[in-house]
PDB file of N, CA, C and O in Angstrom, chain B, residues numbered from 101:
ATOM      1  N   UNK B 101    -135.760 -54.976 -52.388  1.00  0.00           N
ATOM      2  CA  UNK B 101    -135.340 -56.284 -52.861  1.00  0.00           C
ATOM      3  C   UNK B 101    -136.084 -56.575 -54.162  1.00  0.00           C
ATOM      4  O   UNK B 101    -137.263 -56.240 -54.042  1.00  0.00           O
ATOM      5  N   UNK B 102    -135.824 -57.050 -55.280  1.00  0.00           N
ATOM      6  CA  UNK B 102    -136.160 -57.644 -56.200  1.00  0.00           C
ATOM      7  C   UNK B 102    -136.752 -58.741 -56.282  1.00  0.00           C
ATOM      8  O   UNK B 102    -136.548 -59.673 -55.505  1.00  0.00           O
ATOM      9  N   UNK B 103    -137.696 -58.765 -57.398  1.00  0.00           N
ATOM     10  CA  UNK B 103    -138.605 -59.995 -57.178  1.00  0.00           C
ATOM     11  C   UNK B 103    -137.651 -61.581 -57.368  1.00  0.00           C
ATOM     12  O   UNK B 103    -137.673 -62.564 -56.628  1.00  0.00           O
ATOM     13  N   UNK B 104    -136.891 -61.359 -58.594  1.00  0.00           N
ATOM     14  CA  UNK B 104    -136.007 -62.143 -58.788  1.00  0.00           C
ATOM     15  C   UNK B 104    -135.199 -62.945 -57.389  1.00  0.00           C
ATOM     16  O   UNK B 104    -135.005 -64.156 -57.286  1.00  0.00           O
ATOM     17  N   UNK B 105    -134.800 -61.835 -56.353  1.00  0.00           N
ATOM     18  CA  UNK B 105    -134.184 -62.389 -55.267  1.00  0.00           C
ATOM     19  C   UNK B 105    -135.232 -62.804 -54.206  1.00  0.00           C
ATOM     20  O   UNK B 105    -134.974 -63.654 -53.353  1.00  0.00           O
ATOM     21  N   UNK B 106    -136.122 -62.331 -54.270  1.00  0.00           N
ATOM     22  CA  UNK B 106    -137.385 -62.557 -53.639  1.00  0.00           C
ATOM     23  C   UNK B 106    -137.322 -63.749 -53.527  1.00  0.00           C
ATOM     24  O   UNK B 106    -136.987 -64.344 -52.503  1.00  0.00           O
ATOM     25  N   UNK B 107    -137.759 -64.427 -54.975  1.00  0.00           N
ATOM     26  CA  UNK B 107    -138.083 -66.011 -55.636  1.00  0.00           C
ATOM     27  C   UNK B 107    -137.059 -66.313 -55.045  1.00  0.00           C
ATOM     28  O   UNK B 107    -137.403 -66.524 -53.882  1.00  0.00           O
ATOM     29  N   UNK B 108    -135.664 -66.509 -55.179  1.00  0.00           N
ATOM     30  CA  UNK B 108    -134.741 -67.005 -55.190  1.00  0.00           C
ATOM     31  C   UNK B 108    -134.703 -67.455 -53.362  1.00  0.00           C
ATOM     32  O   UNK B 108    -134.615 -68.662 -53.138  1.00  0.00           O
ATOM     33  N   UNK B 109    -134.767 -66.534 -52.172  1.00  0.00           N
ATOM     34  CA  UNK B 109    -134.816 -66.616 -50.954  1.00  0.00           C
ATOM     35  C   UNK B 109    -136.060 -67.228 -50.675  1.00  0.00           C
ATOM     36  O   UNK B 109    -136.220 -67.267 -49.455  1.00  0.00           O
ATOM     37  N   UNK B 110    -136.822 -67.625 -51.174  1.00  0.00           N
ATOM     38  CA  UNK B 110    -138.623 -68.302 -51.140  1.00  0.00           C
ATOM     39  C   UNK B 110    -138.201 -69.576 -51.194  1.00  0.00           C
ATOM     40  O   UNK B 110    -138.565 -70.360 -50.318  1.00  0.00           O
ATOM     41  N   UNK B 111    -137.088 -70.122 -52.578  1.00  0.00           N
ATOM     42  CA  UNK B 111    -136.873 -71.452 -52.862  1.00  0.00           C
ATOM     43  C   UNK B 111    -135.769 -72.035 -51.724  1.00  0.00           C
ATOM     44  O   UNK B 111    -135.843 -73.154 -51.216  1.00  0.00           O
ATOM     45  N   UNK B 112    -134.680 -70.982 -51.425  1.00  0.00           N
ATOM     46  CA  UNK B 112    -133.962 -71.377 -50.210  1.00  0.00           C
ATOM     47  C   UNK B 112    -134.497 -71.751 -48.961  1.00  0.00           C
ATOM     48  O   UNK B 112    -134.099 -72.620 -48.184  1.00  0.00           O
ATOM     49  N   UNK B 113    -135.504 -70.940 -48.867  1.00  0.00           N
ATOM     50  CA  UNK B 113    -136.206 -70.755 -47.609  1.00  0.00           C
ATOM     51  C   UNK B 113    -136.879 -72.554 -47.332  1.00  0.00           C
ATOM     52  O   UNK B 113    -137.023 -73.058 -46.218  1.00  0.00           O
ATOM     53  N   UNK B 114    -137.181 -73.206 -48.598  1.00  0.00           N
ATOM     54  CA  UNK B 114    -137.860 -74.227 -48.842  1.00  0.00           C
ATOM     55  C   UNK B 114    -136.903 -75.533 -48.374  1.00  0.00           C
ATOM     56  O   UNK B 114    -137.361 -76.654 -48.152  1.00  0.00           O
ATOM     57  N   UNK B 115    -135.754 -75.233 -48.289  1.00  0.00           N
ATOM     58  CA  UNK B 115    -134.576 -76.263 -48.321  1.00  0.00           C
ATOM     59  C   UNK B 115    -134.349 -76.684 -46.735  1.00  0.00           C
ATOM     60  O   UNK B 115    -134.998 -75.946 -45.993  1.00  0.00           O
ATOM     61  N   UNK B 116    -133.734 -77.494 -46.179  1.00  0.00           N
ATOM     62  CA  UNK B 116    -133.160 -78.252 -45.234  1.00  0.00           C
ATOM     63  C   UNK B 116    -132.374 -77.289 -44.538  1.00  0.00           C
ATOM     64  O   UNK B 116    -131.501 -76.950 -45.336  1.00  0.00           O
ATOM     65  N   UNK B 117    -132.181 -76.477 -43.132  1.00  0.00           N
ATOM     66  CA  UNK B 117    -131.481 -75.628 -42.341  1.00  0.00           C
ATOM     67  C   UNK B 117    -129.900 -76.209 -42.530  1.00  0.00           C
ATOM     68  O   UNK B 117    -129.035 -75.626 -41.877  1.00  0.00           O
ATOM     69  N   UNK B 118    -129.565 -77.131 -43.243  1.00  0.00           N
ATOM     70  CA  UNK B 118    -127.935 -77.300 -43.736  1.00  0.00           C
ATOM     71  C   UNK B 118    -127.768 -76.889 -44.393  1.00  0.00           C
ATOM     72  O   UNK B 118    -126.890 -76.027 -44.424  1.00  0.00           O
ATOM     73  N   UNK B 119    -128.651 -77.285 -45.602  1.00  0.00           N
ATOM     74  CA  UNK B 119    -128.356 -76.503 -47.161  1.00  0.00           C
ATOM     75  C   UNK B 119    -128.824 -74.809 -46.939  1.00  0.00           C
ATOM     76  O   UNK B 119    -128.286 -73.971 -47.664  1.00  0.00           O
ATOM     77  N   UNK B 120    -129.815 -74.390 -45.934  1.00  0.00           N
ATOM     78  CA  UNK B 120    -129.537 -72.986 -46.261  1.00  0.00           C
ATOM     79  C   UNK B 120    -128.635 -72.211 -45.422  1.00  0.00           C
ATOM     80  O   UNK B 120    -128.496 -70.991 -45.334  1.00  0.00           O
ATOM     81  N   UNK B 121    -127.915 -73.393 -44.684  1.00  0.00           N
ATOM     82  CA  UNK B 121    -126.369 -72.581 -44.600  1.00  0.00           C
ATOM     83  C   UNK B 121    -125.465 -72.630 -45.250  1.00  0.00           C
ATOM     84  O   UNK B 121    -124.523 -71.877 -45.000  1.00  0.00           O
ATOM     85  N   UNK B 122    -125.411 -73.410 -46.183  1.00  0.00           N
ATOM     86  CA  UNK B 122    -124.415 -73.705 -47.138  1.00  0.00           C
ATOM     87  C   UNK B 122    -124.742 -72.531 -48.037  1.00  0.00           C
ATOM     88  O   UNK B 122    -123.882 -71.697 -48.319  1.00  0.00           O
ATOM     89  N   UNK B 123    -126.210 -72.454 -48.569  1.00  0.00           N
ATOM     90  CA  UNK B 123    -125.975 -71.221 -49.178  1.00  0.00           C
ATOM     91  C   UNK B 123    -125.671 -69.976 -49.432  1.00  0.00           C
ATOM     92  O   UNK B 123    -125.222 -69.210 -50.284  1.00  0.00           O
ATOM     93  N   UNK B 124    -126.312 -70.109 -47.786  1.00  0.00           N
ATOM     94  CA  UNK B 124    -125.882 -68.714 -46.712  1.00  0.00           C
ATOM     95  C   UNK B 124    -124.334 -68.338 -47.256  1.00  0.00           C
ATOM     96  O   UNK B 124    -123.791 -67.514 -47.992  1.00  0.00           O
ATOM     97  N   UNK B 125    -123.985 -69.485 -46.409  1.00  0.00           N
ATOM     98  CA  UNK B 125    -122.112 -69.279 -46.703  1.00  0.00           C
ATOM     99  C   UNK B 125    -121.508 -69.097 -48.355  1.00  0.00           C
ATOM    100  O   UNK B 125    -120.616 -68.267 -48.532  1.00  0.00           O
ATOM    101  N   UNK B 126    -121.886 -69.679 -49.211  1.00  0.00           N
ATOM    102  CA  UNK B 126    -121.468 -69.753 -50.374  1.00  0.00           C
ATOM    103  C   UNK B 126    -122.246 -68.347 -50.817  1.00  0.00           C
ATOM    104  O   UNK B 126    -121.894 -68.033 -51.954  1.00  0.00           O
ATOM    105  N   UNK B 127    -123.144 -67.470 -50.276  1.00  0.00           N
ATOM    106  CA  UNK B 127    -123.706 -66.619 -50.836  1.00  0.00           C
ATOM    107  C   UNK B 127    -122.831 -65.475 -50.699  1.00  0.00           C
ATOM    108  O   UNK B 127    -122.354 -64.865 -51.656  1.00  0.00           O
ATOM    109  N   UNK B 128    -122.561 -65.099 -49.019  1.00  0.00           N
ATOM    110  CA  UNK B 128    -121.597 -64.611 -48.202  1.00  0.00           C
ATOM    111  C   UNK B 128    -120.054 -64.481 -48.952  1.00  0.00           C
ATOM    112  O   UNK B 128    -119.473 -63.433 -49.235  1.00  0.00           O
ATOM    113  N   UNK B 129    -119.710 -65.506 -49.118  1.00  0.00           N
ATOM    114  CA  UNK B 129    -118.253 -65.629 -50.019  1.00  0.00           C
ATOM    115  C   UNK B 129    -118.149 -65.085 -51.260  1.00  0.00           C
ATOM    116  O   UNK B 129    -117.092 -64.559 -51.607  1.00  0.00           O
ATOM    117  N   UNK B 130    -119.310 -65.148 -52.145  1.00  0.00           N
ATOM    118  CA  UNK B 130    -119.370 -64.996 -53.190  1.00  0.00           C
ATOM    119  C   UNK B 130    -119.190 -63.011 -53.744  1.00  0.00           C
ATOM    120  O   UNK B 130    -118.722 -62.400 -54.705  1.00  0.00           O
ATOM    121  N   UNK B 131    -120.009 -62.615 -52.221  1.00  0.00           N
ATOM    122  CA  UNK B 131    -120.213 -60.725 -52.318  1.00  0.00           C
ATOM    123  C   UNK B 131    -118.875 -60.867 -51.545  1.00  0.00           C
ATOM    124  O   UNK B 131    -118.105 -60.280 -52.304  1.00  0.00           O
ATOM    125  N   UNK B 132    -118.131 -61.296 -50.484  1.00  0.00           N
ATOM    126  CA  UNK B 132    -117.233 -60.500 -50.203  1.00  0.00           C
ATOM    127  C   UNK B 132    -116.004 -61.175 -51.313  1.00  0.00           C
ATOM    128  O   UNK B 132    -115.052 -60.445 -51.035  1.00  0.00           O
ATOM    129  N   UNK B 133    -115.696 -61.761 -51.971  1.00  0.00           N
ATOM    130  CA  UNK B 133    -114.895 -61.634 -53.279  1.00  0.00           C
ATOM    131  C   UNK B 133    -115.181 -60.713 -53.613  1.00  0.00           C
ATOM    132  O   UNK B 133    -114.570 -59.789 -53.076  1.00  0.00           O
ATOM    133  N   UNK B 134    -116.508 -60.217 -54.930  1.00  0.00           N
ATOM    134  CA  UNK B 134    -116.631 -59.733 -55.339  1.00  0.00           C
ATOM    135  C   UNK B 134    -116.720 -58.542 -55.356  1.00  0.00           C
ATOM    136  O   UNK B 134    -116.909 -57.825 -56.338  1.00  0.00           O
ATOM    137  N   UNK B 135    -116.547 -58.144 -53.906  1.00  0.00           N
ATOM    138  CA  UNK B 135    -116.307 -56.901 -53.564  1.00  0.00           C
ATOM    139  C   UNK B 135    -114.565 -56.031 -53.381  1.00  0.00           C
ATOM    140  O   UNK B 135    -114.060 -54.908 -53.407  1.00  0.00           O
ATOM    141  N   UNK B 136    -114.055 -58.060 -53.123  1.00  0.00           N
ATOM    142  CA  UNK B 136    -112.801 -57.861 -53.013  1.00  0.00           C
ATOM    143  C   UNK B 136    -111.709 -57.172 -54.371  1.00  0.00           C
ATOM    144  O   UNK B 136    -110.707 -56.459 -54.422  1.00  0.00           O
ATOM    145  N   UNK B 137    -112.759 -57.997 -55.503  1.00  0.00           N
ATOM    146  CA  UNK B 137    -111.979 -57.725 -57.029  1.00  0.00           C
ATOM    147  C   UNK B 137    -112.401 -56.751 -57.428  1.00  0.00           C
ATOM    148  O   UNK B 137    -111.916 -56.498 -58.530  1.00  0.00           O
ATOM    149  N   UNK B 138    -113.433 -55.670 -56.926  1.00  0.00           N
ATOM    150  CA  UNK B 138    -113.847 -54.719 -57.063  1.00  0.00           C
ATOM    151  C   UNK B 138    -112.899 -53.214 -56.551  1.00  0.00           C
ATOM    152  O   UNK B 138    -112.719 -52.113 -57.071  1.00  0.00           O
ATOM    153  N   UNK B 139    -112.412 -53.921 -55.167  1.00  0.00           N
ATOM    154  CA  UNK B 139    -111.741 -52.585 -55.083  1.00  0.00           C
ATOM    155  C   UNK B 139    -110.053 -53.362 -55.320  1.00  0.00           C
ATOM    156  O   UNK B 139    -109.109 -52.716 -54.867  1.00  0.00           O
ATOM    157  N   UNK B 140    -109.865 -54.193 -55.750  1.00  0.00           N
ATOM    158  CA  UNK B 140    -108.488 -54.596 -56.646  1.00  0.00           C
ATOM    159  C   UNK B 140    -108.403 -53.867 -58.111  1.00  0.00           C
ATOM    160  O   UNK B 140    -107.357 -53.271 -58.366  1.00  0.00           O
ATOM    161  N   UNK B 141    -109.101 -53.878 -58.761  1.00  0.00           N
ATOM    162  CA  UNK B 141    -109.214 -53.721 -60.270  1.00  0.00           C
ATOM    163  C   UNK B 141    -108.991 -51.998 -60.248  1.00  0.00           C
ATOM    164  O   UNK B 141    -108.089 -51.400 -60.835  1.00  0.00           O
ATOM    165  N   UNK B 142    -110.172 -51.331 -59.325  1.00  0.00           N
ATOM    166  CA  UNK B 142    -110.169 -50.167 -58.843  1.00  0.00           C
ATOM    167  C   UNK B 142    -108.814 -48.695 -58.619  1.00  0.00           C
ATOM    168  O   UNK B 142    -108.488 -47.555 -58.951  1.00  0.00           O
ATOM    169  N   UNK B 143    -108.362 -50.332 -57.494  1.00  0.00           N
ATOM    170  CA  UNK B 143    -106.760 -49.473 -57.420  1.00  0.00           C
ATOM    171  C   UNK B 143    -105.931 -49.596 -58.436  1.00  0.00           C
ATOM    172  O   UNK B 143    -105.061 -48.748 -58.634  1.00  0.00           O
ATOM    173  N   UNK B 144    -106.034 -50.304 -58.954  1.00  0.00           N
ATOM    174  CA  UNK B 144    -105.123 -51.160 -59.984  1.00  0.00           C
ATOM    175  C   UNK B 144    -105.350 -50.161 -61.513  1.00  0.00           C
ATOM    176  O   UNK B 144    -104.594 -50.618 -62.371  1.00  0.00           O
ATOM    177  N   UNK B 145    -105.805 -49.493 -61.814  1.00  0.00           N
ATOM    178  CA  UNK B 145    -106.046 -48.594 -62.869  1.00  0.00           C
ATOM    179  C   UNK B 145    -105.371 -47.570 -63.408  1.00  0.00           C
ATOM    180  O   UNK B 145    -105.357 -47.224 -64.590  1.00  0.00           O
ATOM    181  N   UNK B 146    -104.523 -46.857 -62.016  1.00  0.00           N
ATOM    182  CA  UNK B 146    -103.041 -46.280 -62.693  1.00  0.00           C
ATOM    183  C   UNK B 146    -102.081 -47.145 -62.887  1.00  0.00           C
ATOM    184  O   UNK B 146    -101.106 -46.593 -63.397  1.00  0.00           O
ATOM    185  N   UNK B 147    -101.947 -48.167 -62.716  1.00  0.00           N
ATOM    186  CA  UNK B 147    -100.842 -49.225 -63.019  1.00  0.00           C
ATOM    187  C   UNK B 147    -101.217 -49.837 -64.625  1.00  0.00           C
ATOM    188  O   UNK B 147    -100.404 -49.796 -65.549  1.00  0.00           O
ATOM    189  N   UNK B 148    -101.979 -50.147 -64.689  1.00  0.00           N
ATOM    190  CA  UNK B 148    -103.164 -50.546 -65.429  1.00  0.00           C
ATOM    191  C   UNK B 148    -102.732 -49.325 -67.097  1.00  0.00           C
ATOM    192  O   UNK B 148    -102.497 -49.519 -68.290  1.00  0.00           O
ATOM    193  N   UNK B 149    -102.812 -48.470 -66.433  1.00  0.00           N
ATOM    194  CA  UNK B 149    -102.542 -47.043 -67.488  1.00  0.00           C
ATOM    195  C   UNK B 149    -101.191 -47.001 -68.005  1.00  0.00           C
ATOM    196  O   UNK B 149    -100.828 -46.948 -69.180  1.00  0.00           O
ATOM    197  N   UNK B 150    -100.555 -47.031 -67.025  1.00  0.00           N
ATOM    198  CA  UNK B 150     -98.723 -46.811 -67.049  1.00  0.00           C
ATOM    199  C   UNK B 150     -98.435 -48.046 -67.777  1.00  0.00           C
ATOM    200  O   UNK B 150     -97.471 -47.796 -68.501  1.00  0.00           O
ATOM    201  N   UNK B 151     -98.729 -49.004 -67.902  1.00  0.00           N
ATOM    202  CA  UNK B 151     -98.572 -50.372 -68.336  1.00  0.00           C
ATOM    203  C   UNK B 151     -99.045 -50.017 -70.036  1.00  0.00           C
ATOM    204  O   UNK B 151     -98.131 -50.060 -70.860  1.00  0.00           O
ATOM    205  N   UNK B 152    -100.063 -49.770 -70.393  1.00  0.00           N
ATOM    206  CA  UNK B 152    -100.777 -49.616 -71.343  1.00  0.00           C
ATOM    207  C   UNK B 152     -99.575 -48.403 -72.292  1.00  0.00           C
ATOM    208  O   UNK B 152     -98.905 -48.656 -73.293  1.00  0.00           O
ATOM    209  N   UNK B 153     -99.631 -47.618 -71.821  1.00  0.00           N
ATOM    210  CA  UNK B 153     -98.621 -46.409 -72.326  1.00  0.00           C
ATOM    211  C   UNK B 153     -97.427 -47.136 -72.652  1.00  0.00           C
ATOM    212  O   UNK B 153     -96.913 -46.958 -73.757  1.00  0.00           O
ATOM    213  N   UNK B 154     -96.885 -47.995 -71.763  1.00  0.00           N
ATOM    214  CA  UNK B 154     -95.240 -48.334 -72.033  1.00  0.00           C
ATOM    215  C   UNK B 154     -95.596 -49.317 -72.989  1.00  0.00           C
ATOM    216  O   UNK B 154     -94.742 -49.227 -73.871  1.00  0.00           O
ATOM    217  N   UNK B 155     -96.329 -50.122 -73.254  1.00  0.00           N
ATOM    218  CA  UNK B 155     -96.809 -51.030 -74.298  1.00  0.00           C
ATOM    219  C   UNK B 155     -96.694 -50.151 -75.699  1.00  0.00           C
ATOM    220  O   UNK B 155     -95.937 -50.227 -76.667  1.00  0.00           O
ATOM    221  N   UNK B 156     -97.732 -49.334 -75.376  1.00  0.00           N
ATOM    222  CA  UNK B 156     -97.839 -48.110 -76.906  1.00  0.00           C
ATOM    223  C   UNK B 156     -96.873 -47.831 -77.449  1.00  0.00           C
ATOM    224  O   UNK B 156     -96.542 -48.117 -78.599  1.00  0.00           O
ATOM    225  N   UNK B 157     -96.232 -47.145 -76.542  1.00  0.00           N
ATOM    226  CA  UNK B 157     -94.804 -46.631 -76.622  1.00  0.00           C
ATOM    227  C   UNK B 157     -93.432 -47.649 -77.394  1.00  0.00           C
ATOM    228  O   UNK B 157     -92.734 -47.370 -78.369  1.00  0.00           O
ATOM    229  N   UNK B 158     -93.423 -48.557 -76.742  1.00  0.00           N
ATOM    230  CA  UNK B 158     -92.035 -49.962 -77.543  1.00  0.00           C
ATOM    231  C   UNK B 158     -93.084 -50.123 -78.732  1.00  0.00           C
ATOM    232  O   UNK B 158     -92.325 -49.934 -79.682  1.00  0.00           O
ATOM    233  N   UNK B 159     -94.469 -50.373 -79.353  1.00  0.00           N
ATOM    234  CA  UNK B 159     -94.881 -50.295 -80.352  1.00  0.00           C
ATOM    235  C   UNK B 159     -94.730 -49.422 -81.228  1.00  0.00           C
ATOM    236  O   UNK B 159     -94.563 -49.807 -82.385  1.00  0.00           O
ATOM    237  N   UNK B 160     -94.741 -48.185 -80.972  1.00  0.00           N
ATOM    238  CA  UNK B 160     -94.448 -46.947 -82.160  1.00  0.00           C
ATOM    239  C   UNK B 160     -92.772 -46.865 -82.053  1.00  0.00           C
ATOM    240  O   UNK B 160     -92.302 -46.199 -82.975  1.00  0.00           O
ATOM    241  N   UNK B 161     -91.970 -47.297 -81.302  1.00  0.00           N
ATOM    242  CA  UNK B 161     -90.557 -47.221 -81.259  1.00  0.00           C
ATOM    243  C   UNK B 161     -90.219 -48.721 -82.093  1.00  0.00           C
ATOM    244  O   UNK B 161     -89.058 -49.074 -81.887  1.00  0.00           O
ATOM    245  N   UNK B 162     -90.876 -49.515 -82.845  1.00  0.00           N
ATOM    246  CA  UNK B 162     -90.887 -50.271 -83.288  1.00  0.00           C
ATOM    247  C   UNK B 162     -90.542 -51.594 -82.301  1.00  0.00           C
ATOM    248  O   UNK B 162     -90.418 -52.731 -82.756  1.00  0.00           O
ATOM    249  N   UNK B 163     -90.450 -51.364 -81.332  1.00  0.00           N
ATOM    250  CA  UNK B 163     -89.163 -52.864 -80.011  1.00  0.00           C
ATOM    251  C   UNK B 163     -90.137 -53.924 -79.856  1.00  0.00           C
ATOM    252  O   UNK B 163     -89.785 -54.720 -78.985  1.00  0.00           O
ATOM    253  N   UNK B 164     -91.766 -54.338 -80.666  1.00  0.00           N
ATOM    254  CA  UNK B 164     -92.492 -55.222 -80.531  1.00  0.00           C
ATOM    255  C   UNK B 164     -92.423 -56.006 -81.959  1.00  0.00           C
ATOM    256  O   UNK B 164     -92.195 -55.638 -83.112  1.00  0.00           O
ATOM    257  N   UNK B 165     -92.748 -57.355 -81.297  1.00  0.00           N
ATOM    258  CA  UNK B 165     -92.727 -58.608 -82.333  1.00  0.00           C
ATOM    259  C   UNK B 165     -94.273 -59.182 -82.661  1.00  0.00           C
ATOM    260  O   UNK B 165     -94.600 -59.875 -81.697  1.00  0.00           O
ATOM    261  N   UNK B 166     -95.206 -59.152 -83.537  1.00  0.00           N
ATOM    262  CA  UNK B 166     -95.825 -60.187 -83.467  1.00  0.00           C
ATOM    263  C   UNK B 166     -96.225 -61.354 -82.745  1.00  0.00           C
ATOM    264  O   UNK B 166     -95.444 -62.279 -82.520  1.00  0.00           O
ATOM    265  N   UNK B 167     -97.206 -61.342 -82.441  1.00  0.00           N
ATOM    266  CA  UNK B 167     -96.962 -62.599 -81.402  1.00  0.00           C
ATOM    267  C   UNK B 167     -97.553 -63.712 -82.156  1.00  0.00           C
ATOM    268  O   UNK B 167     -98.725 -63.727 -82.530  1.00  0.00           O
ATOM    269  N   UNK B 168     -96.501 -64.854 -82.411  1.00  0.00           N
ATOM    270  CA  UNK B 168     -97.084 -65.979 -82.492  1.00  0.00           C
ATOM    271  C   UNK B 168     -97.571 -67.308 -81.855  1.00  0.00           C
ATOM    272  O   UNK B 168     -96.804 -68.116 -81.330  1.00  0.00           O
ATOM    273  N   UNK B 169     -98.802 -67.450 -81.941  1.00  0.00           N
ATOM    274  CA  UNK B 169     -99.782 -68.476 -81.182  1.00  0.00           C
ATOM    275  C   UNK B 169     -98.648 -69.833 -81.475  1.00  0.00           C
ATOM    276  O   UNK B 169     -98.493 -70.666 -80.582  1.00  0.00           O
ATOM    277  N   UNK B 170     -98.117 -69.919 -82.404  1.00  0.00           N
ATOM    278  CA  UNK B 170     -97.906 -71.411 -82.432  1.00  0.00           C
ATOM    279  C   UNK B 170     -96.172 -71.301 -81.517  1.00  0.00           C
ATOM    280  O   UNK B 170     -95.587 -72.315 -81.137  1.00  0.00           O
ATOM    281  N   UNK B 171     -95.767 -70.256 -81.372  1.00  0.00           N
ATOM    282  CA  UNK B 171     -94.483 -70.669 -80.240  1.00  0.00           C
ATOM    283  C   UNK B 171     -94.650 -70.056 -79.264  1.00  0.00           C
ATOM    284  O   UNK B 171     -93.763 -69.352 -78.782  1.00  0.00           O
ATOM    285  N   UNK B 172     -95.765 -70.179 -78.780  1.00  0.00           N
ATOM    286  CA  UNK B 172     -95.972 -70.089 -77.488  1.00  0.00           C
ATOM    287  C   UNK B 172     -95.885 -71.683 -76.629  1.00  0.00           C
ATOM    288  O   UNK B 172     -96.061 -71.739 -75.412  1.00  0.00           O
TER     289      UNK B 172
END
């Protein structure tokens, strides 16, 4: 463990048994997202590719416009 998280579980530790479930929970939520967009992005990388290519591609075939900010 890191000192950083160390400190950080020292100052929780200091708080009211509500608030360090709240953090608990909000801590909890926070890694399993982030684990969630982790293996989203992950899979998502040959799509991600194929997407990128067909983009390239209507660009050197000339079939893209400029995009303008103001008619959007």
């Amino acid at each position: 463990m890191t000192a950083l998280l160390e400190k950080a579980l020292a100052e929780i530790s200091k708080l009211p048994p509500p608030q360090q479930e709240e953090v608990a929970a909000w801590l909890l939520a926070e890694l399993t997202d982030e684990g969630h967009w982790a293996t989203s992005f992950a899979n998502s990388q040959p799509t991600l590719d194929a997407l990128a290519d067909e983009a390239l591609a209507e660009h050197r075939a000339a079939l893209t416009e400029p995009l303008d900010p103001d008619r959007l």
